[in-house]
C-alpha positions in Angstrom: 5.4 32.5 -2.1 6.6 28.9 -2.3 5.8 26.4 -5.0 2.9 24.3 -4.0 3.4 20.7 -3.4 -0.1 19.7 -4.7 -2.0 21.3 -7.0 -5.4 20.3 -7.9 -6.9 20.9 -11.7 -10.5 20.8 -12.6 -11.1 17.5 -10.9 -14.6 15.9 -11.6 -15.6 12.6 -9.7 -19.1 10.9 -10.3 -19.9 7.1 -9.0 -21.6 4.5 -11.0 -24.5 2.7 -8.9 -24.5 -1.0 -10.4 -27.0 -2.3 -8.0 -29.3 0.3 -9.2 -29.0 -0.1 -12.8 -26.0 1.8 -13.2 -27.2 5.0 -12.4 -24.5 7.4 -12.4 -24.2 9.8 -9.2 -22.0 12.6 -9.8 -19.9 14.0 -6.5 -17.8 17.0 -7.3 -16.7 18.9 -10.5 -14.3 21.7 -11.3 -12.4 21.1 -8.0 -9.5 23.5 -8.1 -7.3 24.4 -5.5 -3.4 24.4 -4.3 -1.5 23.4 -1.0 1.9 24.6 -0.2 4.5 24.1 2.6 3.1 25.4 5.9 -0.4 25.0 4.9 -3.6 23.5 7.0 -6.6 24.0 4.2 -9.6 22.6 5.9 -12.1 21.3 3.6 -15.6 22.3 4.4 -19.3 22.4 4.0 -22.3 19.8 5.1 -22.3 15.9 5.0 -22.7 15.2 1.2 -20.6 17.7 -0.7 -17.7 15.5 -1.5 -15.1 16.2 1.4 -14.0 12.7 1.7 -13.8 11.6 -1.6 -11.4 14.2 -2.3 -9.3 13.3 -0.2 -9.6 10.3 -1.6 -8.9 11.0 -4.9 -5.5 12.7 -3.8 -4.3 9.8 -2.3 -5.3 7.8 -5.2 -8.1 4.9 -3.5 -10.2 6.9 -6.3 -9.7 7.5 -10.0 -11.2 10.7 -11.2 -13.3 11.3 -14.1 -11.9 14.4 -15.0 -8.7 16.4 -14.6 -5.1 16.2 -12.8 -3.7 16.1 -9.7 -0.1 17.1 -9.6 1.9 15.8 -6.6 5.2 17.1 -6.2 7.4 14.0 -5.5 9.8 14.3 -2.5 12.7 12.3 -4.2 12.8 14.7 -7.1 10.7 17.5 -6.9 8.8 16.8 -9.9 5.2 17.4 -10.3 3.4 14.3 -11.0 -0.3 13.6 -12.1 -1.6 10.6 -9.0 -5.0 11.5 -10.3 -4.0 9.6 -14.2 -4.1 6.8 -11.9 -0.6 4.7 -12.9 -0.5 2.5 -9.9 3.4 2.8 -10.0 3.2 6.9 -9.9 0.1 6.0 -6.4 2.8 3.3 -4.7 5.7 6.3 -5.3 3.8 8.7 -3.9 2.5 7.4 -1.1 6.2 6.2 0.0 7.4 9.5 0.3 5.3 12.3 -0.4 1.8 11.4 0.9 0.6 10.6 4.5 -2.8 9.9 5.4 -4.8 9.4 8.6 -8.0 8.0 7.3 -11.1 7.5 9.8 -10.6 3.8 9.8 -7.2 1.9 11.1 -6.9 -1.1 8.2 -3.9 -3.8 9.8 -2.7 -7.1 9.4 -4.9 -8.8 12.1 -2.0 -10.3 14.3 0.6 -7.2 14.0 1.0 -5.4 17.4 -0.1 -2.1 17.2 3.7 -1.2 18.1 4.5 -2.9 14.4 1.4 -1.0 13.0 2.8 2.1 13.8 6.3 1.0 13.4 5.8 -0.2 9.6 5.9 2.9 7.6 9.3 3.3 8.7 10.3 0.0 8.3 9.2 0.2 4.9 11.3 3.1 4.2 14.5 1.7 5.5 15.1 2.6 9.0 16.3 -0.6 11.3 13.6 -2.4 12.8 14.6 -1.3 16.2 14.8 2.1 16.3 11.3 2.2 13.8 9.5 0.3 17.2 11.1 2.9 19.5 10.3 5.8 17.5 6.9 4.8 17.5 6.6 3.9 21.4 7.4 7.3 22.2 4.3 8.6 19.7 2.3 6.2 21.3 3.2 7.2 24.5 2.4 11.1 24.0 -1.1 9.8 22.6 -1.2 8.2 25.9 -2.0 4.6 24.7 -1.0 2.2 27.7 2.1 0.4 27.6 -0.1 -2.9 28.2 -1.9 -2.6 25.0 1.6 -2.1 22.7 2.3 -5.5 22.0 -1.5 -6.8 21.2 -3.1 -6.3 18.0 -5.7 -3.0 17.7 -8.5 -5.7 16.3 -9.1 -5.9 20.0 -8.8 -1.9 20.8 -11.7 0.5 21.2 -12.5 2.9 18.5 -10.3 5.7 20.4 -7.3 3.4 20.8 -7.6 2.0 17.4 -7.8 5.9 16.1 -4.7 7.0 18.0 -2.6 3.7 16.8 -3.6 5.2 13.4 -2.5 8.8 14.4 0.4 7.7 15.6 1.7 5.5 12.6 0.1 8.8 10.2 2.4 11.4 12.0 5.4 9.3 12.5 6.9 9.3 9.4 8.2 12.7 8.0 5.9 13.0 4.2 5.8 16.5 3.0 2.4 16.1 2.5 -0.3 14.8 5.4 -4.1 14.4 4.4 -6.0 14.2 7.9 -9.8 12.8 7.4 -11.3 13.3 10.8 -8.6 12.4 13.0 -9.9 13.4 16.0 -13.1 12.2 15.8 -13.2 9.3 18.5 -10.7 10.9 20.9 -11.3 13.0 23.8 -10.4 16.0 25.3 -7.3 15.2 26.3 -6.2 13.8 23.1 -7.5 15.8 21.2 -5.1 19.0 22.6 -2.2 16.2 21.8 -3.3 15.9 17.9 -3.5 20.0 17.6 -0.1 20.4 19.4 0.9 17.8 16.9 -0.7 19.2 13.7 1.1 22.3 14.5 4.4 20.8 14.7 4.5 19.5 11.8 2.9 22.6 10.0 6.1 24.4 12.0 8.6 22.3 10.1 6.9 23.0 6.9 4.7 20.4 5.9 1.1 20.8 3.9 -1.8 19.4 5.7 -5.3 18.9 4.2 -7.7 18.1 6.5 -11.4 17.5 7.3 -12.4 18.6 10.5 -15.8 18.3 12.6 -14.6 19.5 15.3 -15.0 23.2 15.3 -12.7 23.6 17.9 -10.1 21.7 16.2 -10.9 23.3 13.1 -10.4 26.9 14.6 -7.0 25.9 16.3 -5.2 24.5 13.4 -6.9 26.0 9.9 -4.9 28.5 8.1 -7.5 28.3 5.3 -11.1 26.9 5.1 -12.2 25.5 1.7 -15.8 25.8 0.9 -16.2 22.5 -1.0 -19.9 23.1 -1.4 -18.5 24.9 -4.7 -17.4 22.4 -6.2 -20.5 20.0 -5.2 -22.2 18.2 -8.4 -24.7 17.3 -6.3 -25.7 20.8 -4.8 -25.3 22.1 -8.8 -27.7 19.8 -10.1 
């Protein structure tokens, strides 16, 4: 069996509710789990349990409360703990070992969706040029019309703006690929496109963690379903 490339230790989140007198709501506790190369864990349970916020707390937009999360970096292969939250060790990560397709597309409001997509490789070196090519042929299998390339997604619907965020999440080539309902504004069509997708990349070896609605979805591309209800704080109290 192969070394996992994340590997998650007795993790404990809990929010602090400062309009409500600082009540603290507690999320998850004791979340423990590993992903290796190959993998698509699914997390699941109901609405509530703390599916999103872990996969928050991987990519490091949360701190945790309580324990590590060890992220094996792609430029050395050393295990390193994103959840201490060093925004140094977050930036690193993120670079090169951590994608992420989040429900929302976040741009600079006048960038083309053609240099949304494109940036992650720009930012990693490759040549302007062949970073907007590369992602006009993405864009083009997520059949997004050639007309809409060069305006900003501000002004796309939420199933363009979702598949300008697919696209720009699968283009570059991280080890490790966190997918948080990517498929939820798309149709049929493109839906089939994002599970032909998720399997490629699981083919050339990367570790997807996912959260999936979509049942169908969920049964094409899971190789294991995480009950997250398990780890719920809420559901324990």
């Amino acid at each position: 069996m192969s070394e996992p490339l994340l590997s998650v230790e007795g993790v404990a989140k809990s929010f602090t509710m400062h309009l409500r007198g600082g009540v603290t709501l507690p999320v998850v506790e004791n979340v423990a789990f590993e992903l290796r190369s190959g993998e698509c864990v699914v997390l699941g349970g109901p609405s509530g349990v703390g599916k999103s916020s872990i996969l928050r707390m991987i990519y490091g937009n949360y701190a945790v409360d309580r324990g590590a999360i060890l992220v094996r970096d792609a430029a050395d292969g050393a295990m390193r703990d994103l959840g201490a939250g060093d925004p140094r060790t977050v930036l690193r990560l993120r670079e090169r070992s951590i994608g992420y397709v989040s429900q929302f597309l976040r741009a600079v409001p006048r960038a083309s969706a053609l240099e949304v997509v494109a940036d992650p490789l720009v930012r990693l070196g490759v040549p302007r040029e062949e970073a907007r090519e590369r992602a006009a042929v993405m864009l083009r299998r997520l059949n997004l019309p050639e007309a809409l390339f060069e305006l900003p997604p501000a002004t796309f619907s939420g199933g363009e703006k979702q598949r300008v965020n697919i696209a720009r999440g699968f283009l570059t080539d991280h080890p490790i690929l966190l997918l948080d309902e990517p498929t939820a504004s798309l149709d049929a069509a493109n839906r089939d496109v994002v599970v032909a997708m998720i399997r490629e990349k699981l083919a050339q070896g990367v570790a997807i963690l996912g959260i999936f609605h979509d049942e169908p979805v969920r049964a094409a591309v899971a190789t294991r379903i995480l009950d997250v209800s398990a780890f719920s704080a809420r559901s324990a109290a």
